[in-house]
N, CA, C and O atoms as a MOPAC input file, in Angstrom:
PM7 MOZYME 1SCF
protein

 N      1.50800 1   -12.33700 1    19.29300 1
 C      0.65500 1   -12.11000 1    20.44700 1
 C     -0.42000 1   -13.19500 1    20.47500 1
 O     -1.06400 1   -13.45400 1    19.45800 1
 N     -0.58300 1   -13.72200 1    21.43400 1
 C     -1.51200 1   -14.96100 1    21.63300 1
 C     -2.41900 1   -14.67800 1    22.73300 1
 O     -2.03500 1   -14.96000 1    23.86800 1
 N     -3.72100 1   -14.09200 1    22.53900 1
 C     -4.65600 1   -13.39000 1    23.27500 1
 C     -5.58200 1   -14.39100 1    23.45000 1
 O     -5.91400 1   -14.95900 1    22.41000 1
 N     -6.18200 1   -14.83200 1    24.64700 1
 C     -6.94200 1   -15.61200 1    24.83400 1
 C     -8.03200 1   -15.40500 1    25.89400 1
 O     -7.54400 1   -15.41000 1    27.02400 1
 N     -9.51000 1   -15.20600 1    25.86900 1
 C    -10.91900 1   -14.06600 1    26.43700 1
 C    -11.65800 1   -15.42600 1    26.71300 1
 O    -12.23200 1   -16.30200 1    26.06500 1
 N    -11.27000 1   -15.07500 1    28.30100 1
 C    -12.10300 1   -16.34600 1    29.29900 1
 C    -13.68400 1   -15.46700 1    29.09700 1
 O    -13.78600 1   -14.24000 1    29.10400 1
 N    -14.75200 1   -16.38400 1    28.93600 1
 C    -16.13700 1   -15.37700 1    29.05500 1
 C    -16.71900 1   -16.00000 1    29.75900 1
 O    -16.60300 1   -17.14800 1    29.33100 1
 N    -17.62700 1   -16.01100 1    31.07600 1
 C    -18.66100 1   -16.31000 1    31.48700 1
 C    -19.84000 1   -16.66700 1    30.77700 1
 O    -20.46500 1   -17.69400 1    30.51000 1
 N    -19.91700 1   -15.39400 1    30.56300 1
 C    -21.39600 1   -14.99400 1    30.12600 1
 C    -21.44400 1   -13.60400 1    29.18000 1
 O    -20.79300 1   -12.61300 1    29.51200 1
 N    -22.11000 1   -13.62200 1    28.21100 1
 C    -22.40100 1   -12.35000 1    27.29900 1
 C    -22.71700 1   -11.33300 1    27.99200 1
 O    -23.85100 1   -11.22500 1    28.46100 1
 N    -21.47300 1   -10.12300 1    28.23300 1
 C    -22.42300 1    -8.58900 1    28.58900 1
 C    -21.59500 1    -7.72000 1    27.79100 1
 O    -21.03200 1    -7.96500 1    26.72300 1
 N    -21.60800 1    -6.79700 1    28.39300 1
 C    -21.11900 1    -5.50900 1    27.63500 1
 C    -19.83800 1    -5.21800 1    27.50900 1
 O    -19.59400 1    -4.74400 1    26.40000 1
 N    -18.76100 1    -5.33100 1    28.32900 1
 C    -17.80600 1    -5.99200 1    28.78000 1
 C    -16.95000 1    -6.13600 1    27.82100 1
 O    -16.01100 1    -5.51100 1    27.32800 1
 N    -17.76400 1    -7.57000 1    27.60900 1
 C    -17.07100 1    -8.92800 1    26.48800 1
 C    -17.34500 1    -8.46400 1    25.40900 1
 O    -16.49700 1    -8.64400 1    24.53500 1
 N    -18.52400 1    -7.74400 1    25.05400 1
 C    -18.51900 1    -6.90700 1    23.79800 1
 C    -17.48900 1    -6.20600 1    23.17100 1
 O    -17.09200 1    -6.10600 1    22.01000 1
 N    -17.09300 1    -5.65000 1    24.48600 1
 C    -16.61700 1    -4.12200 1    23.95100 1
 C    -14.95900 1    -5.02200 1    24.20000 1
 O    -13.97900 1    -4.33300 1    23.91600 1
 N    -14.79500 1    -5.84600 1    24.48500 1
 C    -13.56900 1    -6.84100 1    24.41000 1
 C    -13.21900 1    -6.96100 1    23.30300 1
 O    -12.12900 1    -6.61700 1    22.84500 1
 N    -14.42500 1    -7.64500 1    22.54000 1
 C    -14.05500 1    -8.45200 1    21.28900 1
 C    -13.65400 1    -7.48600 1    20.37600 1
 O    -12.77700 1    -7.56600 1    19.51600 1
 N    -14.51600 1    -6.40900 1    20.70500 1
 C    -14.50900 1    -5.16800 1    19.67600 1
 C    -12.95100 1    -4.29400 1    19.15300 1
 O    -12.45600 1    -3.78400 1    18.14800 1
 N    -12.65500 1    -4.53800 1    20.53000 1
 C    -11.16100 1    -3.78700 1    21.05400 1
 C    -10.35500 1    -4.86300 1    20.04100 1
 O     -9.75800 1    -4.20800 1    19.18600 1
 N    -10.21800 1    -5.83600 1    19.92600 1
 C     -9.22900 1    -6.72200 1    19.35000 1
 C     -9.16400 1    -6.77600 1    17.71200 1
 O     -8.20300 1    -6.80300 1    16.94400 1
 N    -10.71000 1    -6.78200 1    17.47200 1
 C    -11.42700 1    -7.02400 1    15.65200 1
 C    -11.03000 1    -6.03500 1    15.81300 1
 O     -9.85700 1    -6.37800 1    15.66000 1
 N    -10.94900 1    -4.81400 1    16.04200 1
 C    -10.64200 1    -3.43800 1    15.19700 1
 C     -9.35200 1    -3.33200 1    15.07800 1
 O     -8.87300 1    -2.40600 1    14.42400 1
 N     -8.65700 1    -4.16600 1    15.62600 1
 C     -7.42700 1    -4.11500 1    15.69700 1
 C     -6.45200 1    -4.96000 1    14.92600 1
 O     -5.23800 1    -4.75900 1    14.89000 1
 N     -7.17300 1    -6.03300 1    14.24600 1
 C     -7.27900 1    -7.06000 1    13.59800 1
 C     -6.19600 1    -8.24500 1    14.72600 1
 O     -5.11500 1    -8.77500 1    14.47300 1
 N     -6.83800 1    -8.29500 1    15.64600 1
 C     -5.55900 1    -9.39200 1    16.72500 1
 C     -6.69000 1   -10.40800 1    16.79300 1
 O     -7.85800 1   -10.18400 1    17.10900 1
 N     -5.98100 1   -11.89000 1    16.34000 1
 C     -6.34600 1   -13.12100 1    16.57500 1
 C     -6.85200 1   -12.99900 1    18.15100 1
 O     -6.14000 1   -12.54600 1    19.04800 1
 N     -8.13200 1   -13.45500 1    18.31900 1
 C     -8.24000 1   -13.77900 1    20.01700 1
 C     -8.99000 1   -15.29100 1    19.94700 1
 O     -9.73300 1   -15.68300 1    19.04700 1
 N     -8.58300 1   -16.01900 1    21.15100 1
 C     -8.89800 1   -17.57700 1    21.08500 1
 C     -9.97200 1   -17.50400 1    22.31700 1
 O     -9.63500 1   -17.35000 1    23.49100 1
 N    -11.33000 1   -17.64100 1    21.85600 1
 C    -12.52200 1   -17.77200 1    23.07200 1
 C    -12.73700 1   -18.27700 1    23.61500 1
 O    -13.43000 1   -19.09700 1    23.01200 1
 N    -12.67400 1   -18.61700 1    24.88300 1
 C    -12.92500 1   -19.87900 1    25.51800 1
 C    -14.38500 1   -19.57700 1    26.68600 1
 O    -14.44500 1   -18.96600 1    27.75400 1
 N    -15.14100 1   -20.11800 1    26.10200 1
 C    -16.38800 1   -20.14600 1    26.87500 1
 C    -16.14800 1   -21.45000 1    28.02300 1
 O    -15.76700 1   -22.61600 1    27.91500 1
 N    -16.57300 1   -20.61200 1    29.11500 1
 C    -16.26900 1   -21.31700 1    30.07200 1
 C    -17.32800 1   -22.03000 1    30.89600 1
 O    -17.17200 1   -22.38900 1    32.06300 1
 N    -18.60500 1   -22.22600 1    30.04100 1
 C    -19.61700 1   -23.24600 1    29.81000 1
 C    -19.19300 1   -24.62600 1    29.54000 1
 O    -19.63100 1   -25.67100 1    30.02000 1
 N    -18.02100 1   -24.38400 1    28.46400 1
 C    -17.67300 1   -25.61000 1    27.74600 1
 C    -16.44500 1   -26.05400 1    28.08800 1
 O    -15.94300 1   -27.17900 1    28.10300 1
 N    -15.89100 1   -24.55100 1    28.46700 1
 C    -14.08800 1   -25.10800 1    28.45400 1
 C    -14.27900 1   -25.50600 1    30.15100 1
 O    -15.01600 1   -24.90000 1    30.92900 1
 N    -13.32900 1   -26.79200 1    30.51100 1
 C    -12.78200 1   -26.44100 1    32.18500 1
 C    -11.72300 1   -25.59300 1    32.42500 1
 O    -10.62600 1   -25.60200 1    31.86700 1
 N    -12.09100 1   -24.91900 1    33.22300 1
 C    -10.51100 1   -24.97700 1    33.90000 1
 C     -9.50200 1   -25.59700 1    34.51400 1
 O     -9.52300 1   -26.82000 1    34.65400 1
 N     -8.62500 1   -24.94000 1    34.90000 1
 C     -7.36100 1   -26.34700 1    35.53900 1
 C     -7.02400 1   -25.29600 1    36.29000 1
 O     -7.20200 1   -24.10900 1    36.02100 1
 N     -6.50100 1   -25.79400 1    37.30200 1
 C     -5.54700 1   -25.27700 1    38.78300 1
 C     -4.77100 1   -24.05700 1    37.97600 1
 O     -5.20100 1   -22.92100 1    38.17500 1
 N     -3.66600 1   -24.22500 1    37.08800 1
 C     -2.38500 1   -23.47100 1    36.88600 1
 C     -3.24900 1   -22.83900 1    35.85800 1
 O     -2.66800 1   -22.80000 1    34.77400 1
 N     -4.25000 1   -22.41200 1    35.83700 1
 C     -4.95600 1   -21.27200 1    35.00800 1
 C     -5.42600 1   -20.45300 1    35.57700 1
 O     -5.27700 1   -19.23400 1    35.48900 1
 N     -6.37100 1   -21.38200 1    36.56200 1
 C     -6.97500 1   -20.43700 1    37.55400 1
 C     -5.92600 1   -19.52500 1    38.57600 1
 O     -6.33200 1   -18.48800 1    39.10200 1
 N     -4.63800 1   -20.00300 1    38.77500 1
 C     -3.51800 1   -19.49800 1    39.30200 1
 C     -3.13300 1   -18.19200 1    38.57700 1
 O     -3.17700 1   -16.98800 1    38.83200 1
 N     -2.76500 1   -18.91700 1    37.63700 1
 C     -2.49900 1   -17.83900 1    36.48700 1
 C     -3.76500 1   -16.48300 1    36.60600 1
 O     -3.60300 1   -15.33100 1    37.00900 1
 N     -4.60100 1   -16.93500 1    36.26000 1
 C     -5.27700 1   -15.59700 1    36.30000 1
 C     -5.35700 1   -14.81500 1    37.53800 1
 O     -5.54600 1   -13.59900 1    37.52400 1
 N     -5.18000 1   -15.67200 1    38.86600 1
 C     -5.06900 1   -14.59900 1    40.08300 1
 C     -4.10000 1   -14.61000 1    40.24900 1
 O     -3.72400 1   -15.19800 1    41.26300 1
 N     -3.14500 1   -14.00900 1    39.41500 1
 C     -1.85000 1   -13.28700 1    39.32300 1
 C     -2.31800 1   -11.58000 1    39.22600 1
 O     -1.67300 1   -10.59200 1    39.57700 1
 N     -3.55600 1   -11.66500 1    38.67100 1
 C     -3.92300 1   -10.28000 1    38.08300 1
 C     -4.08100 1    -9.61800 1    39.37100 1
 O     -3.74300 1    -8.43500 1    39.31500 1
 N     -4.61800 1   -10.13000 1    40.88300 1
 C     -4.90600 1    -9.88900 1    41.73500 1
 C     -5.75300 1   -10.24200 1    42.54100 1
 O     -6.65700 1    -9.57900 1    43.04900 1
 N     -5.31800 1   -11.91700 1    42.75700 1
 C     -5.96000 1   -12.58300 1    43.42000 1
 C     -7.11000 1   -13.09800 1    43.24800 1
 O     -8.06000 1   -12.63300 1    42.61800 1
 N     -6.96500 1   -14.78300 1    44.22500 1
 C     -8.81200 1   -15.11900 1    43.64500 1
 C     -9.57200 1   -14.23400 1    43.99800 1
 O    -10.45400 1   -14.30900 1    43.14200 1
 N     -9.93900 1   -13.17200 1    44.89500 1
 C    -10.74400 1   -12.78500 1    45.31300 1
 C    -11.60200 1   -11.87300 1    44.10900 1
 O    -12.80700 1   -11.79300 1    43.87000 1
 N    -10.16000 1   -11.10500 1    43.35000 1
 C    -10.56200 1   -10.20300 1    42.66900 1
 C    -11.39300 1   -10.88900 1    40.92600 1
 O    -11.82900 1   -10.06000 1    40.12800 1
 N    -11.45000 1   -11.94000 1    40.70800 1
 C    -11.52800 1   -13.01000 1    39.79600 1
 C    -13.67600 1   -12.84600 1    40.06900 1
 O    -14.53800 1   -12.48200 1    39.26900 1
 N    -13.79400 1   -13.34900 1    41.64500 1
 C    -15.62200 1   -13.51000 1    41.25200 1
 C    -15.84900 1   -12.26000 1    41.11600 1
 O    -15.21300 1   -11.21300 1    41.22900 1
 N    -17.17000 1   -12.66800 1    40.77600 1
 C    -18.35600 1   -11.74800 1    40.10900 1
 C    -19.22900 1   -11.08200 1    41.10100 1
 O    -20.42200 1   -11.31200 1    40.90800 1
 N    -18.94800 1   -10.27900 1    42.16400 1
 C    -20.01300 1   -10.31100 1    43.01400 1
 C    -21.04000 1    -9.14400 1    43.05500 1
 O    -21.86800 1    -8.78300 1    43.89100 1
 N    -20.70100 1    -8.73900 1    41.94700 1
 C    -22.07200 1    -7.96500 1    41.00900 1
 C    -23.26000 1    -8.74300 1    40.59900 1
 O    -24.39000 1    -8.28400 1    40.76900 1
 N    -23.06300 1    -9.84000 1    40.09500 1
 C    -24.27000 1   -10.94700 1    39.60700 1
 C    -24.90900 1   -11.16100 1    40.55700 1
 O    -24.38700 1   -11.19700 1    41.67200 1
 N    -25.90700 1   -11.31200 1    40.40400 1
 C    -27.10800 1   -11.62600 1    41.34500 1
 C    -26.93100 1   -13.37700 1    41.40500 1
 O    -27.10300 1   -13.97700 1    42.46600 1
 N    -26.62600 1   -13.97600 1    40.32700 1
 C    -26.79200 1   -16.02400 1    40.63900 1
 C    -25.42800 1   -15.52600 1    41.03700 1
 O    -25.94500 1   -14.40800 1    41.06700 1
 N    -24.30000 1   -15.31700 1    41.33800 1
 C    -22.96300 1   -15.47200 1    41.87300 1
 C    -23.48300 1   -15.12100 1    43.12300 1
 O    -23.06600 1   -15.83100 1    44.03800 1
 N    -24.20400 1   -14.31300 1    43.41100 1
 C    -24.55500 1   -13.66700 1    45.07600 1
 C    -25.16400 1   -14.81500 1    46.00800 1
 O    -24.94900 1   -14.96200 1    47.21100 1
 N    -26.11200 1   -15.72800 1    45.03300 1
 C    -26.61500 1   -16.37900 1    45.84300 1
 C    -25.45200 1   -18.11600 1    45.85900 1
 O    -25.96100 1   -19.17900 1    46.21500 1
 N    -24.06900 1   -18.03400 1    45.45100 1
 C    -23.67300 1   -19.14700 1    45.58100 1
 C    -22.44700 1   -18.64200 1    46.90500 1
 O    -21.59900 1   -17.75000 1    46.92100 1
 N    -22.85300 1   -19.68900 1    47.92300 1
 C    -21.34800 1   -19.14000 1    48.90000 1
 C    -20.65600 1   -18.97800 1    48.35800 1
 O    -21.10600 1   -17.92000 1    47.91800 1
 N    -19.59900 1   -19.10500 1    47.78400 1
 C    -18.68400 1   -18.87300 1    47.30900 1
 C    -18.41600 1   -17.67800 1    47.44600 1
 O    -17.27300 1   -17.36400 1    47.77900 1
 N    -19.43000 1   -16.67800 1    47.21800 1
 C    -19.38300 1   -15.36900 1    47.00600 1
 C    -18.75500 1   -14.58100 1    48.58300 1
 O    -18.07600 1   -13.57500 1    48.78800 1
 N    -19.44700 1   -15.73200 1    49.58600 1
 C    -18.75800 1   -14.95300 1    50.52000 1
 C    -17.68600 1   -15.95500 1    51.45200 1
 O    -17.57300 1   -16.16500 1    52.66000 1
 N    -17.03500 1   -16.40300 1    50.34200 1
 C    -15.31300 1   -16.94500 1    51.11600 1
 C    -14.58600 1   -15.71000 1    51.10400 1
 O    -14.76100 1   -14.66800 1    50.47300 1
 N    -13.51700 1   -16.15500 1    52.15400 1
 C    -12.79300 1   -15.08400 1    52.15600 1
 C    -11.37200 1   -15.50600 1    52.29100 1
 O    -10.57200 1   -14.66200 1    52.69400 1
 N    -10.80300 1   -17.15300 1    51.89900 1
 C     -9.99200 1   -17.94100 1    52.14200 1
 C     -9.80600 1   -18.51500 1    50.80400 1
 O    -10.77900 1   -19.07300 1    50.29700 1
 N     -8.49800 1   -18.45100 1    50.04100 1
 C     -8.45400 1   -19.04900 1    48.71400 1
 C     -7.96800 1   -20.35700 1    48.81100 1
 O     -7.20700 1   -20.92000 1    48.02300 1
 N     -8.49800 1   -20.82400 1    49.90300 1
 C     -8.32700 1   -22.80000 1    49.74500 1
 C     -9.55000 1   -22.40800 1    49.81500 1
 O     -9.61200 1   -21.70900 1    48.80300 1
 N    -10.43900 1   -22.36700 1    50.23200 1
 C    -12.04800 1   -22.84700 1    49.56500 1
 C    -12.59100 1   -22.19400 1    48.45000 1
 O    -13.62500 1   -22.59300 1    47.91400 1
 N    -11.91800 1   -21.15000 1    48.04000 1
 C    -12.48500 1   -20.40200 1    46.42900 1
 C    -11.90700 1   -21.07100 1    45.84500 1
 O    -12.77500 1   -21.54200 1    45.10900 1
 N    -10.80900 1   -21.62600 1    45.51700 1
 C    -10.02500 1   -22.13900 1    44.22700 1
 C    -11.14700 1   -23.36500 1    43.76500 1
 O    -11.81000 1   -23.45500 1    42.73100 1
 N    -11.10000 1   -23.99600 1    44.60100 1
 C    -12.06700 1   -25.53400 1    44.78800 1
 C    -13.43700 1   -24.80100 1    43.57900 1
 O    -13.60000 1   -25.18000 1    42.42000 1
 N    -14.32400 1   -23.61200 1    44.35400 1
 C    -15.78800 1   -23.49600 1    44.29200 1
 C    -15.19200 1   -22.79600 1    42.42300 1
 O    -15.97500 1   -22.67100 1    41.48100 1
 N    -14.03400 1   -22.54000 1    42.38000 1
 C    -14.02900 1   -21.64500 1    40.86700 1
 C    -13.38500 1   -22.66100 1    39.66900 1
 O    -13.03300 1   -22.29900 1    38.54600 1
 N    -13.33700 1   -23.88400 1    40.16200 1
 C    -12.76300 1   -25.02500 1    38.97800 1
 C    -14.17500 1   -25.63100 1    38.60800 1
 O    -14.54600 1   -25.81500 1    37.44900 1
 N    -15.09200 1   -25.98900 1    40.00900 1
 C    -16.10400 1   -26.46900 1    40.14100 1
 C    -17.36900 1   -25.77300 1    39.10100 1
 O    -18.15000 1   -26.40900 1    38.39400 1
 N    -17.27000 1   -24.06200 1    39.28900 1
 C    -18.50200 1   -23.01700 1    39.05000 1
 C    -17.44300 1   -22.23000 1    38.65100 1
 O    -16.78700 1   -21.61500 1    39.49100 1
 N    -17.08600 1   -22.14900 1    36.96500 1
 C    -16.41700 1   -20.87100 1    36.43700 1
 C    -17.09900 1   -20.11800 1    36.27800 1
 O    -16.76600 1   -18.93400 1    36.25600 1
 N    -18.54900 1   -20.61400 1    36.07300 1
 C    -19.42500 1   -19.24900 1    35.91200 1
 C    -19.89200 1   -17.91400 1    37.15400 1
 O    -20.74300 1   -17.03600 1    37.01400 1
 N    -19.05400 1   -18.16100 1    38.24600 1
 C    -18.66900 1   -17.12700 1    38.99000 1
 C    -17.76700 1   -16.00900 1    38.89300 1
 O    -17.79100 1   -15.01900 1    39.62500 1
 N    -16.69100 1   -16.30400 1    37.61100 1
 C    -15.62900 1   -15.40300 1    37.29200 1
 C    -16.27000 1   -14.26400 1    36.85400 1
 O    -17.42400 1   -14.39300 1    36.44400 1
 N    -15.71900 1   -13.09800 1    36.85700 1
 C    -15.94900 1   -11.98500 1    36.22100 1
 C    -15.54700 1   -12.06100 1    34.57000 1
 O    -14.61200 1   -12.68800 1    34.07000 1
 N    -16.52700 1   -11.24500 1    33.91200 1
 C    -16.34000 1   -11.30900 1    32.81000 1
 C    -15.93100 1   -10.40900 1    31.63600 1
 O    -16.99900 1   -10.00900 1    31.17200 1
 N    -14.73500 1    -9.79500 1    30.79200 1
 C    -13.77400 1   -11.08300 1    30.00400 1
 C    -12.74900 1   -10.91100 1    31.35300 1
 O    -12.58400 1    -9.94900 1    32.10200 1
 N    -12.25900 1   -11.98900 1    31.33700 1
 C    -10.71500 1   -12.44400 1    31.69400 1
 C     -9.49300 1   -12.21300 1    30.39600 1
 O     -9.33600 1   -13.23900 1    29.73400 1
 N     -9.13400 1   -11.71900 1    30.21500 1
 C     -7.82800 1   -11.34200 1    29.09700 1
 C     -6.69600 1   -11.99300 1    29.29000 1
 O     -5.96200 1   -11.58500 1    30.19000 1
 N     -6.34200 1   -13.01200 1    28.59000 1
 C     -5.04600 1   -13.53400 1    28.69000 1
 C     -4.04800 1   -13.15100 1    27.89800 1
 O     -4.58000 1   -13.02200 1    26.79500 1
 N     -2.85100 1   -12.87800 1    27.79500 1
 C     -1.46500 1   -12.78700 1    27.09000 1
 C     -0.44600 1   -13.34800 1    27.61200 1
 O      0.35300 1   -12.60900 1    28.18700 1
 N     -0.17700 1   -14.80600 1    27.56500 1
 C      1.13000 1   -15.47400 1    28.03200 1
 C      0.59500 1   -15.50800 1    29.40700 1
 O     -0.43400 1   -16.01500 1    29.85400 1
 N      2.02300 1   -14.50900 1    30.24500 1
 C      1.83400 1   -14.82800 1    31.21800 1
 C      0.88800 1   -13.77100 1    32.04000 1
 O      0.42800 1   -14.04200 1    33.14900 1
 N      0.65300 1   -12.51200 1    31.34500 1
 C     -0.17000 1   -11.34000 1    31.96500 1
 C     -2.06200 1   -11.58300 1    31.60100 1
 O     -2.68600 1   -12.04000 1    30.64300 1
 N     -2.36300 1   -11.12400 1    32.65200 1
 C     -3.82300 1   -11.35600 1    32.55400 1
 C     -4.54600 1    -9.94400 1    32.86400 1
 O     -4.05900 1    -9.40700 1    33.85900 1
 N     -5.22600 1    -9.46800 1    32.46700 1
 C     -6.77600 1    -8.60200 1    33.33900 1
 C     -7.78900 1    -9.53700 1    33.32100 1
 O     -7.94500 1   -10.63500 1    32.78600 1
 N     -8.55200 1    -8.69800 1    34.16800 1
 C     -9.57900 1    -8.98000 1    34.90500 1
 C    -11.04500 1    -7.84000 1    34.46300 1
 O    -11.27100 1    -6.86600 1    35.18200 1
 N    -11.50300 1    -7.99700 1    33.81900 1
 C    -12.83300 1    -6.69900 1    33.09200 1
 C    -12.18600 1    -6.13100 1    32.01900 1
 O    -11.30200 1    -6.81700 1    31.50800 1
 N    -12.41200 1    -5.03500 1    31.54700 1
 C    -12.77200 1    -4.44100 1    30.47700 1
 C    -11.61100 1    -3.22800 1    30.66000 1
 O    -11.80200 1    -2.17200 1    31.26500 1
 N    -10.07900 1    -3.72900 1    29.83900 1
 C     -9.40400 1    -2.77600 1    30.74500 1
 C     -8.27000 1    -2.48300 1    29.06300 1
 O     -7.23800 1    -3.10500 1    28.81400 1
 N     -8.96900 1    -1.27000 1    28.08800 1
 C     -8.19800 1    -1.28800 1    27.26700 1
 C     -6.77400 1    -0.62500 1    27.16400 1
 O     -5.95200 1    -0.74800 1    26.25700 1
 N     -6.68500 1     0.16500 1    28.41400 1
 C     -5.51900 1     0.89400 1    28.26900 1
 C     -4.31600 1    -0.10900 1    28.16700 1
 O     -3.44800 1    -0.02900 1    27.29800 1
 N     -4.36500 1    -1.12200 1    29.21400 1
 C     -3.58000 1    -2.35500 1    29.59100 1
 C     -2.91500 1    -2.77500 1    28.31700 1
 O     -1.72000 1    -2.71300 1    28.03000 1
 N     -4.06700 1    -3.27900 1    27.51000 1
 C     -4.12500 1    -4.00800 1    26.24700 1
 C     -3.05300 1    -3.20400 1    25.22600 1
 O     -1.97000 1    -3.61100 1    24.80400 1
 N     -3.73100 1    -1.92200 1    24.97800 1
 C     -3.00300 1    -1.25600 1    24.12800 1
 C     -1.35400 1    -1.26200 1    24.33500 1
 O     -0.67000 1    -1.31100 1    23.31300 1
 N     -0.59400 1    -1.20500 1    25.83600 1
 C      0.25000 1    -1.19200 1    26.01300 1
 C      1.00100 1    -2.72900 1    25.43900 1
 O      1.99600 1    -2.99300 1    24.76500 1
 N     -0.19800 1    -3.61900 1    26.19300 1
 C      0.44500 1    -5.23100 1    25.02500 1
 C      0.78200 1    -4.86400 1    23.82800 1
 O      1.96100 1    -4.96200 1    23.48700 1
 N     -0.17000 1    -4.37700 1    22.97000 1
 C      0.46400 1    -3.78800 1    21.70100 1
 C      1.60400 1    -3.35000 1    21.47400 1
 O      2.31000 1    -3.77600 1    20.56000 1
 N      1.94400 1    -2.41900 1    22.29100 1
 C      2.79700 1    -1.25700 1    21.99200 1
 C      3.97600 1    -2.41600 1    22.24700 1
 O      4.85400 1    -2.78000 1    21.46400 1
 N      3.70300 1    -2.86200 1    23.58200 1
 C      5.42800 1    -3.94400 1    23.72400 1
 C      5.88200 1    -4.98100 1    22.81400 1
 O      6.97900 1    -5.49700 1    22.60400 1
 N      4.20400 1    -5.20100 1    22.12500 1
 C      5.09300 1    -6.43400 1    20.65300 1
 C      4.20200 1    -7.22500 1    21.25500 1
 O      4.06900 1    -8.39400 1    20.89300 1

């Protein structure tokens, strides 16, 4: 299993992310997305989970104040979310080719269960 936790930004979330995995003893690969870029076929990849739309943050108050927040066309979000990852919601959960989007352990556990 090759688990890989896109983070924005530190909240509770990503806590209770990391937590879910260490107790579980599963390798997870962090990618702070301060440091890391993204690329097109990632950002794709992750709105597989359900679209760019469902990807920003529009709970955050600095995401509220960047347009972005209010596209409603994923030729101009893709652009504003390679540009400003720090609009994504936070963790992003990767496994291969399946992704979530927040804090979603039931999902996870089932990764488990399938191997």
């Amino acid at each position: 299993m090759n688990i890989q936790l896109y983070v924005s930004k530190k909240n509770f979330d990503v806590q209770k992310a990391e937590r879910f995995f260490k107790e579980r003893r599963i390798a997870v690969q962090t990618m702070d997305l301060k440091k890391h870029r993204l690329g097109e076929r990632e950002v794709q990849a992750m709105a597989r989970a359900g679209g760019l739309q469902a990807l920003i943050d529009r709970e955050d108050k600095r995401v509220k104040e960047h347009p972005a927040c209010y596209y409603n066309q994923d030729s101009l979000l893709l652009p504003a979310i390679l540009e400003s990852p720090w609009l994504l919601k936070s963790p992003i959960v990767r496994n291969g080719a399946k992704v979530t989007v927040g804090y979603q352990p039931e999902v996870w556990e089932a990764w488990l269960r399938e191997g």
